[in-house]
Structures are given as structure tokens and as C-alpha cells.
VOZA-549752 format. One record per residue: x, y, z of N, C-alpha, C, O, CB in turn. Coordinates in Angstrom, 1 decimal. Last residue first. Glycine has a CB too. Example, Ala and Ser with C-alpha at 12.3 -4.5 7.8 and 13.67 -1.06 7.14 Angstrom:
12.8_-2.2_7.1_13.7_-1.1_7.1_12.9_0.0_7.9_13.4_1.1_8.0_14.1_-0.6_5.7
13.2_-5.7_7.8_12.3_-4.5_7.8_13.2_-3.3_7.8_14.2_-3.3_8.5_11.3_-4.5_9.0
END
This chain:
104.5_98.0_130.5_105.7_97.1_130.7_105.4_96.8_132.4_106.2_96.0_133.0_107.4_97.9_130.2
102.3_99.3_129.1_103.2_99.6_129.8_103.8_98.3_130.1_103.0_97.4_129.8_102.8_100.3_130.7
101.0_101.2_126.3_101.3_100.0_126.5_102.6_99.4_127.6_103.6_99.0_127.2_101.5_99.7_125.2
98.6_103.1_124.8_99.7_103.6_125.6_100.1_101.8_125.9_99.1_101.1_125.7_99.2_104.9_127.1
97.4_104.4_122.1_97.5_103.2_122.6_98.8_103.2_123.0_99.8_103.2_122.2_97.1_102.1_121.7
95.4_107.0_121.0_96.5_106.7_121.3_95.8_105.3_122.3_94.7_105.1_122.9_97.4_108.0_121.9
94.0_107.6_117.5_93.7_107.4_119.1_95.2_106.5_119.4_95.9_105.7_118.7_91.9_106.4_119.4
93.3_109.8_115.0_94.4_109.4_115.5_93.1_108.7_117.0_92.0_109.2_117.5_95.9_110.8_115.6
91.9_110.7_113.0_92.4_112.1_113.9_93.1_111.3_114.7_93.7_112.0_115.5_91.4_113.2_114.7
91.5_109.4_109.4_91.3_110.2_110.9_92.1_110.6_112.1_93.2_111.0_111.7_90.7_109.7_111.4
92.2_110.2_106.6_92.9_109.9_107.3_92.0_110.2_108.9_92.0_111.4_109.3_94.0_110.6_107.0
93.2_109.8_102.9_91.4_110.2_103.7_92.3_109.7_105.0_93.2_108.9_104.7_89.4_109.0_103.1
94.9_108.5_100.9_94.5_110.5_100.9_93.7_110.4_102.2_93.5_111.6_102.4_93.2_111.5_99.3
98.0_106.9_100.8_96.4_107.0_101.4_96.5_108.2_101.7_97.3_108.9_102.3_95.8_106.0_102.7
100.0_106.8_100.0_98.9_105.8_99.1_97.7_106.3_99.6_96.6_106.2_99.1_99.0_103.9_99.2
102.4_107.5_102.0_102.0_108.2_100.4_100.8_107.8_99.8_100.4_108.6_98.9_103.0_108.0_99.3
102.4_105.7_103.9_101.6_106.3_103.9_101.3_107.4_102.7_100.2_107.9_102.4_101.7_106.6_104.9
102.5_102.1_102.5_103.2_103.3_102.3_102.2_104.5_102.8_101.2_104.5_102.1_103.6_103.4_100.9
101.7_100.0_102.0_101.8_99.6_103.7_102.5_101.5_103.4_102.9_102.0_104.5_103.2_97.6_104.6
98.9_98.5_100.6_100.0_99.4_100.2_99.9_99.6_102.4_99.1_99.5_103.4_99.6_101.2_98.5
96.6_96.7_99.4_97.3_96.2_100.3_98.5_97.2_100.5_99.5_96.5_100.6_97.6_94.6_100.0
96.0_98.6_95.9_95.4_97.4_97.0_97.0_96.6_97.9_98.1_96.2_97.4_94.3_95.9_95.8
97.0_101.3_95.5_97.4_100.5_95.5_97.0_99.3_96.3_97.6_99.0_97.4_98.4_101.0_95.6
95.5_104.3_93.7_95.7_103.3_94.9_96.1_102.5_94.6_96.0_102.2_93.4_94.8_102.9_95.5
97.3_107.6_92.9_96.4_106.1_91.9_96.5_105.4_93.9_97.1_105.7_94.9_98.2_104.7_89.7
97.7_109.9_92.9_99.3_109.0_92.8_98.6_108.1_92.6_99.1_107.4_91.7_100.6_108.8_94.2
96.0_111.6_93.6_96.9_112.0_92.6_97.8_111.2_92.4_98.8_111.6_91.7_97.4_113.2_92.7
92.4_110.6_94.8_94.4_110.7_94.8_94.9_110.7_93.6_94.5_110.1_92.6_95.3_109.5_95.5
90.0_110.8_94.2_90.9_112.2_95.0_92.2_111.8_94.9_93.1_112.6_94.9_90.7_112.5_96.7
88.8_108.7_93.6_88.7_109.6_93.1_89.4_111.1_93.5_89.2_112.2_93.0_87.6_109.5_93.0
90.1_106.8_94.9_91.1_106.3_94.0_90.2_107.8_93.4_90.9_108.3_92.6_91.1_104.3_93.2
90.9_106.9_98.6_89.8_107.5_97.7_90.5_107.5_96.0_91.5_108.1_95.9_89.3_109.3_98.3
92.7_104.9_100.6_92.6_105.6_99.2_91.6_106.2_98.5_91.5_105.6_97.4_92.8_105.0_98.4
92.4_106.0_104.3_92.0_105.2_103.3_92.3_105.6_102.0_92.2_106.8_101.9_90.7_105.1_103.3
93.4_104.9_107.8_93.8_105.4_106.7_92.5_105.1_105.3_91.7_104.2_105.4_95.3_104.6_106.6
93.8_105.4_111.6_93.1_104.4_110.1_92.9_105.4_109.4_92.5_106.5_109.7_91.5_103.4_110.2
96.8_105.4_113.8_95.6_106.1_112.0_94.9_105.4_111.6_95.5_104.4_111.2_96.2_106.5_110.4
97.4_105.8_117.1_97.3_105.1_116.0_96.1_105.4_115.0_95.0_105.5_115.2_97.3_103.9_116.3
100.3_106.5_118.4_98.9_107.2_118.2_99.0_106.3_116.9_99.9_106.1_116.0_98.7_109.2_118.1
101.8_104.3_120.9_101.8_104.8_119.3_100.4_105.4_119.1_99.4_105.0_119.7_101.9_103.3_118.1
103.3_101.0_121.6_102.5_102.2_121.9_103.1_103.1_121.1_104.2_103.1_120.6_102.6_102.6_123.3
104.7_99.1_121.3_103.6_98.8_120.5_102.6_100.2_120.6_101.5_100.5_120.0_102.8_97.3_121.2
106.5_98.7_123.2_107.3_98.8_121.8_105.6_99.1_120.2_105.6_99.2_119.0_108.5_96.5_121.5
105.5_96.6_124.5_105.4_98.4_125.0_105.9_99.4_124.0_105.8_100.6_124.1_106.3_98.9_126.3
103.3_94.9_122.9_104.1_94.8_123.5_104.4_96.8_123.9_103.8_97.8_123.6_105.1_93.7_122.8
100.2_92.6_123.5_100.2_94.0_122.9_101.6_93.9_123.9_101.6_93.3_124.9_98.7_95.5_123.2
98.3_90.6_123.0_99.7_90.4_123.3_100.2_91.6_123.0_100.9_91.6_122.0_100.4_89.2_122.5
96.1_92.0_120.5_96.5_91.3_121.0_98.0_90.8_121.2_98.8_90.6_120.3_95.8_90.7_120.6
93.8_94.0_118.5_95.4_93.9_118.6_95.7_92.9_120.0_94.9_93.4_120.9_96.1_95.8_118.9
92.2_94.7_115.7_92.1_93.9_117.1_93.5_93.5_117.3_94.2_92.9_116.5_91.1_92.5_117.0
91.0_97.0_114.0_92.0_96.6_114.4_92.3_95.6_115.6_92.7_96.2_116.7_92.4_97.5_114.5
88.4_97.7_111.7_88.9_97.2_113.0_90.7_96.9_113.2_91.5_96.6_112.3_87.9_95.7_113.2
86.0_99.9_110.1_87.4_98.9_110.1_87.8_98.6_111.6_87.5_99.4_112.5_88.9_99.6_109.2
82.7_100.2_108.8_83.8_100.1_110.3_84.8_98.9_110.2_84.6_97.7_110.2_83.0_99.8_112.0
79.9_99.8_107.9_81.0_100.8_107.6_82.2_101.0_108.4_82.5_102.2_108.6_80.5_101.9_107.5
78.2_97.8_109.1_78.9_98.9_110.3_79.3_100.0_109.2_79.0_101.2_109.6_80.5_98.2_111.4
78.4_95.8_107.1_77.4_96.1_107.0_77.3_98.0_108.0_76.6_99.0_107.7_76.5_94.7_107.6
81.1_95.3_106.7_81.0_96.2_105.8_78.9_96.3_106.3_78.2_96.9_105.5_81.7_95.5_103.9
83.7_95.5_109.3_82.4_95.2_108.9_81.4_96.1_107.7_81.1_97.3_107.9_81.8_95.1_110.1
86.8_94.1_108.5_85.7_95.4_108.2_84.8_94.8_108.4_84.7_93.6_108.0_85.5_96.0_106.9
89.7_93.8_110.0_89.0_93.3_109.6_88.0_94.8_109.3_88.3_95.9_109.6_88.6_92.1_110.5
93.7_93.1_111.5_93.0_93.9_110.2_91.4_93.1_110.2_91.4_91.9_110.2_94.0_93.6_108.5
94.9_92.2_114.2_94.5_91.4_113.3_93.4_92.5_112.2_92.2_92.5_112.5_93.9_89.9_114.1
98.5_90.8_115.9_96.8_91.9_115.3_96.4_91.5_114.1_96.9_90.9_113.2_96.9_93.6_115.0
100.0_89.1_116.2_99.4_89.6_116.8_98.2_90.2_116.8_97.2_90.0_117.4_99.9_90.1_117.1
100.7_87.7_112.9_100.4_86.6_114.4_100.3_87.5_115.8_100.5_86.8_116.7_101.9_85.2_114.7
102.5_90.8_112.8_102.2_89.7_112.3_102.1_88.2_113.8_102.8_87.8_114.8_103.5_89.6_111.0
103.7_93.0_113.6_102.6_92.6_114.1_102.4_91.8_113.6_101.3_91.6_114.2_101.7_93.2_114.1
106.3_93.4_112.3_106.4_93.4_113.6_105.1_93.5_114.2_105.1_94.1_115.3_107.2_94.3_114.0
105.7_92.7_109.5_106.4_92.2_110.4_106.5_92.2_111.4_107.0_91.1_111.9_106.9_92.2_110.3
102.4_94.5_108.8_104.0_94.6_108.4_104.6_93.5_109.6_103.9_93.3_110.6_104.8_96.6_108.7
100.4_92.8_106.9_100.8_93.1_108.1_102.3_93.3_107.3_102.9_92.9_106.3_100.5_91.8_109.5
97.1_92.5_104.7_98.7_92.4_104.9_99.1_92.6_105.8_98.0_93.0_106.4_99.5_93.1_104.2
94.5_90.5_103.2_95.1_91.3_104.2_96.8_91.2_103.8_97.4_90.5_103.0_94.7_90.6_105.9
91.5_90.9_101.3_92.7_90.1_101.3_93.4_91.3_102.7_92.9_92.4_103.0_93.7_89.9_99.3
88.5_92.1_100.8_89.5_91.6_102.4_90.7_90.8_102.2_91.0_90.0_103.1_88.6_90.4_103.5
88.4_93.0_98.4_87.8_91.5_98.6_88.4_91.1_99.9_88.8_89.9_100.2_88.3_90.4_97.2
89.8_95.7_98.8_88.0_95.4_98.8_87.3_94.1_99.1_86.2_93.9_99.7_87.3_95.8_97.4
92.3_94.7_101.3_91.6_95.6_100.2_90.1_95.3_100.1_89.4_94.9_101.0_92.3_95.4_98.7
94.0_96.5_104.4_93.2_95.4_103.4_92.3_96.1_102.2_91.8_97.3_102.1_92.1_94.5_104.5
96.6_96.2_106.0_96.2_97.1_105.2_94.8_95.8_105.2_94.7_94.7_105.8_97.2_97.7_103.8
99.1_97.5_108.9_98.2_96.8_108.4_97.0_96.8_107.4_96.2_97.6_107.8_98.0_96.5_109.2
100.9_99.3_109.6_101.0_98.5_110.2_100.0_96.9_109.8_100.2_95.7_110.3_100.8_99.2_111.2
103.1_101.6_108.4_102.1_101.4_108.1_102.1_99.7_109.1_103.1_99.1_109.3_101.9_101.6_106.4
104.2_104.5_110.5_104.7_103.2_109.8_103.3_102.6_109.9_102.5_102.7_110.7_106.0_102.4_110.7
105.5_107.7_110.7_104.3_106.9_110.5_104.7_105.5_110.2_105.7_105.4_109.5_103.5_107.6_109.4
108.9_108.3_112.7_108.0_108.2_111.9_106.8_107.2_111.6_106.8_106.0_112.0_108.7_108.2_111.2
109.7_108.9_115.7_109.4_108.1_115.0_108.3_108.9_114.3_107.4_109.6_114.6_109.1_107.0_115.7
109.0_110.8_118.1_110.1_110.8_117.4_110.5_110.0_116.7_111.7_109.9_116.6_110.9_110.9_118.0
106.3_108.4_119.2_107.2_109.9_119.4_108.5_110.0_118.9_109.3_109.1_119.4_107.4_110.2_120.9
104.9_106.4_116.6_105.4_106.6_118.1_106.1_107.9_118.2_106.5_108.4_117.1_106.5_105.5_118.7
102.1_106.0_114.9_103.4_106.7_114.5_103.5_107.1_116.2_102.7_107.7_116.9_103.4_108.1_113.1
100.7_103.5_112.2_101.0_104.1_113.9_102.3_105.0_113.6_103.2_105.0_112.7_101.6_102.6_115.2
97.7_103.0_110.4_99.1_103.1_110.8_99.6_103.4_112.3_98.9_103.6_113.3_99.6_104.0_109.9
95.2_100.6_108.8_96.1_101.1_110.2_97.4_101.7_110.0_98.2_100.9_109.4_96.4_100.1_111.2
93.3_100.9_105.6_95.1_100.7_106.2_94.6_100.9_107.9_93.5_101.5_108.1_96.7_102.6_105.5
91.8_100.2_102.4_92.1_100.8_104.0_93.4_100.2_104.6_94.3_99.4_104.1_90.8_100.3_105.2
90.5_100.7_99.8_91.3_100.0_100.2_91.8_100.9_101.6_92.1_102.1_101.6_92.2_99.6_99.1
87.1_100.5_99.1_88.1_101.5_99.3_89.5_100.7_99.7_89.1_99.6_100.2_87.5_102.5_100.5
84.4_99.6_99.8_84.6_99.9_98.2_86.2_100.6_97.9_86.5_101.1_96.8_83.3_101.2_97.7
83.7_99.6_101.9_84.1_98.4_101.7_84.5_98.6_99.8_84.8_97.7_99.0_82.9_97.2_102.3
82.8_101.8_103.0_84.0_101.6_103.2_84.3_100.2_102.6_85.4_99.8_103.0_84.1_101.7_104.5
81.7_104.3_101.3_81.1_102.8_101.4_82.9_102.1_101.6_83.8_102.0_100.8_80.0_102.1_99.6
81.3_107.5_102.4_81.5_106.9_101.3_81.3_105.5_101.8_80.7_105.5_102.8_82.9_107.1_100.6
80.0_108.9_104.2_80.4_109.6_103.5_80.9_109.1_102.4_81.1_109.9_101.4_81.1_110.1_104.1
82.6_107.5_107.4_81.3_108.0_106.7_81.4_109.5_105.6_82.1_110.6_105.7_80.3_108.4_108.3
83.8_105.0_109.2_83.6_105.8_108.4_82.7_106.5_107.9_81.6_106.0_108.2_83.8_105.5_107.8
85.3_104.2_112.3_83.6_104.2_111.3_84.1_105.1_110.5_84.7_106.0_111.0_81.9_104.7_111.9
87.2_102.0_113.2_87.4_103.5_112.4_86.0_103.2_111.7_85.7_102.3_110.8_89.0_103.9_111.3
88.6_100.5_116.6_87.6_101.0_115.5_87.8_102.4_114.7_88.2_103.4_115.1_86.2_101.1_116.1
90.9_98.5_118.1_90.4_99.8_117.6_89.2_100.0_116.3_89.3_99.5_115.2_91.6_100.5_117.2
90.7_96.8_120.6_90.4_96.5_119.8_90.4_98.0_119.1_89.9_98.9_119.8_89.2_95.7_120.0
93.8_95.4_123.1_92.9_96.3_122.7_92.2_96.1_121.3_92.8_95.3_120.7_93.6_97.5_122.7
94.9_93.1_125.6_94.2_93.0_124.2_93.6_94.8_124.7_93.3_95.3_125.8_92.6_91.4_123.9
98.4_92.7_126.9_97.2_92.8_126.9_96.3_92.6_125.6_96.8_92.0_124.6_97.1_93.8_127.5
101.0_92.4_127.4_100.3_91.3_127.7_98.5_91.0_126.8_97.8_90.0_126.3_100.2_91.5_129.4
101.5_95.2_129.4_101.8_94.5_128.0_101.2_92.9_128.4_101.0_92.4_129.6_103.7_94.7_127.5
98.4_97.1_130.1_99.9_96.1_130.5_100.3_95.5_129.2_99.6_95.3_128.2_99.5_94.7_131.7
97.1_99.4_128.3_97.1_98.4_129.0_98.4_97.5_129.4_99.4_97.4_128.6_96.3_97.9_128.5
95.2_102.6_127.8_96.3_102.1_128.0_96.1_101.0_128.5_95.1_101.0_129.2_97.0_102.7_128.6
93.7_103.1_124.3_93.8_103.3_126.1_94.8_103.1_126.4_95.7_103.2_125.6_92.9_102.5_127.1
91.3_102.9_121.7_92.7_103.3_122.1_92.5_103.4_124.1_91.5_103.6_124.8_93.1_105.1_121.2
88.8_103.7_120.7_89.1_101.7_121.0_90.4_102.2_121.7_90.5_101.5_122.7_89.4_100.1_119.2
88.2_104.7_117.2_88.1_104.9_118.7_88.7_103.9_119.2_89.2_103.1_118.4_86.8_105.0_119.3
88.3_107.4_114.2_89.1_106.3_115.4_88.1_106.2_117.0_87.5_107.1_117.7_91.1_107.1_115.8
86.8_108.2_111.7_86.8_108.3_113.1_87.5_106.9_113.8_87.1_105.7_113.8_85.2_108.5_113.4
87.0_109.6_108.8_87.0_108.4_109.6_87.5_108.9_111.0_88.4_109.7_111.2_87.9_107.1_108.9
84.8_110.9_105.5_85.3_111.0_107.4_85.8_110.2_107.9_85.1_109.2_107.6_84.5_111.0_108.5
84.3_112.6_102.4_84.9_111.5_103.6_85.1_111.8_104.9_85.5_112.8_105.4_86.2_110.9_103.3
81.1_114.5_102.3_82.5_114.6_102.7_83.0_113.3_103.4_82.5_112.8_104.4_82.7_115.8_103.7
END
């Protein structure tokens, strides 16, 4: 059974650095195209950062030159290293993945849409205070 597990979430001043982790397990994370997303209170999910199998990366715009998408493919573990974190930045945050053998819509290497990604973990929150 796929799994991914979030951790790394807390709260910090704006200013600050958090790192998040998502181990996976259950399949070979580096065989998969992965995502971060975030979704703030009364706000919808918004994809925040993707990468595909050969690590090409994407950012949506309002993290770009802050955070930073990576895998360790020996770990099975995606990262999120977030830096200069603003309060506009707080958000339960997803790591995401396409299993291209379970989805019914096909994968899309670097896709910032949460429609693209079937496998999902349980979220960790990143509180960010001003």
C-alpha cells in the first residue's frame, strides 16, 4: 500500500526557516512525480511546488527564491525547505504523489493542479506569526 507521511511543520516568526519531510513507503519515490501543496483556512488547496523523476522542479509564484522542492532518493523522502517564511505562508501543508498505475486522469510531470495527484498524506501544519 502507498503511504506518505508528513513531518517538519511548527510554528515560527516570520523571518524564519522550516524544513518539511514526506517519507514514503510502499513504492520508490523517485519513480513518481511529487508535489507540496498548502491549503489555508477558508482557502482552497494550492499547489506550491512539484518535481519530477529526473528532479526538474517548479514553484508556483508566491514561493519562488523562498522554498525549495528536493528528494532523497536513497531516504525515499521529499523535502520541502522553506525559508524567510511569511504569515501569508501559514497553511496545513500536503505532500502529494501520481501513481501513473491508479490514476484515471494519466500524470503530468511538474503539474501544480491538485486533480493530478492520487496518493496524499495527512497534512502538517505551518503556523507563521508576524
Amino acid at each position: 500500500q502507498v503511504q506518505l507521511v508528513e513531518s517538519g511543520g511548527g510554528s515560527v516568526q516570520a523571518g524564519g526557516s522550516l524544513r518539511l519531510s514526506c517519507a514514503a513507503s510502499g513504492y520508490i519515490a523517485s519513480r513518481y512525480y511529487m508535489a507540496w501543496f498548502r491549503q489555508a483556512p477558508g482557502k482552497e488547496r494550492e499547489g506550491v511546488a512539484s518535481i519530477d523523476t529526473v528532479d526538474n522542479l517548479r514553484y508556483a509564484d508566491s514561493v519562488k527564491g523562498r522554498f525549495t522542492i528536493s528528494k532523497d532518493h536513497a531516504k525515499n523522502t521529499l523535502y520541502l525547505q522553506m525559508n524567510n517564511l511569511k504569515p501569508e505562508d501559514t497553511a496545513m501543508y500536503y505532500c502529494a504523489a501520481c501513481a501513473a498505475d491508479l490514476s484515471a486522469v494519466g500524470c503530468v510531470a511538474l503539474s501544480l493542479a491538485e486533480w493530478r495527484y492520487n496518493v496524499w498524506g495527512q497534512g502538517t501544519q505551518v503556523t507563521v506569526s508576524s
